[in-house]
N, C-alpha and C positions, 0 to 999 in steps of 0.2 A: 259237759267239760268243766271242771273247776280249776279256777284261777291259781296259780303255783303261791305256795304260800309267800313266796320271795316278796312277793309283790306287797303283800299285808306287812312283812318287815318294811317295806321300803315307805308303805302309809304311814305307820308308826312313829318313824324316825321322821320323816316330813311334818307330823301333827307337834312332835315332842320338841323340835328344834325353835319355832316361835315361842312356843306358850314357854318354852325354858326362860327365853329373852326377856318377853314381858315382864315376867316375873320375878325375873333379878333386875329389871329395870325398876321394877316395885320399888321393890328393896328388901323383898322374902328373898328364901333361899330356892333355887331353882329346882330343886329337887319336888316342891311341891308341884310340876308342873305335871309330873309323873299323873297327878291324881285325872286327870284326864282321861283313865283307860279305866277308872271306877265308877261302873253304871249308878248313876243319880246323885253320887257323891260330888261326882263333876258338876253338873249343877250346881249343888249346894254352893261348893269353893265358889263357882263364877259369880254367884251373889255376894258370897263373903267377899271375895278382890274387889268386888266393884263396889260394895257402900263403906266398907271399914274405911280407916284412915290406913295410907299404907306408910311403913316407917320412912320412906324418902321424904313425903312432905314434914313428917315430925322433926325430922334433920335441917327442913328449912327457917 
């Protein structure tokens, strides 16, 4: 029996709705949160967000 794809929409939108937050909490534009459904690419960015300076502290 496979899972209705509703359900896979319904992960999607639950994964996309933080990672949106965060990342205009940065001070990027949230659309990069998008990159989260790009195998490995997601990683990479999760490295890049977490050592780069994000532009909110530059503004302090």
């Amino acid at each position: 029996m496979h899972p209705h794809p509703f359900f896979g929409l319904v992960a999607a939108i639950l994964a996309v709705i933080p990672a949106w937050k965060i990342v205009s909490k940065a001070g990027y534009n949230g659309a990069w949160s998008l990159l989260i459904f790009v195998p490995l690419v997601n990683i990479i960015m999760m490295y890049v967000f977490a050592f780069n300076q994000w532009p909110i502290e530059k503004k302090l």
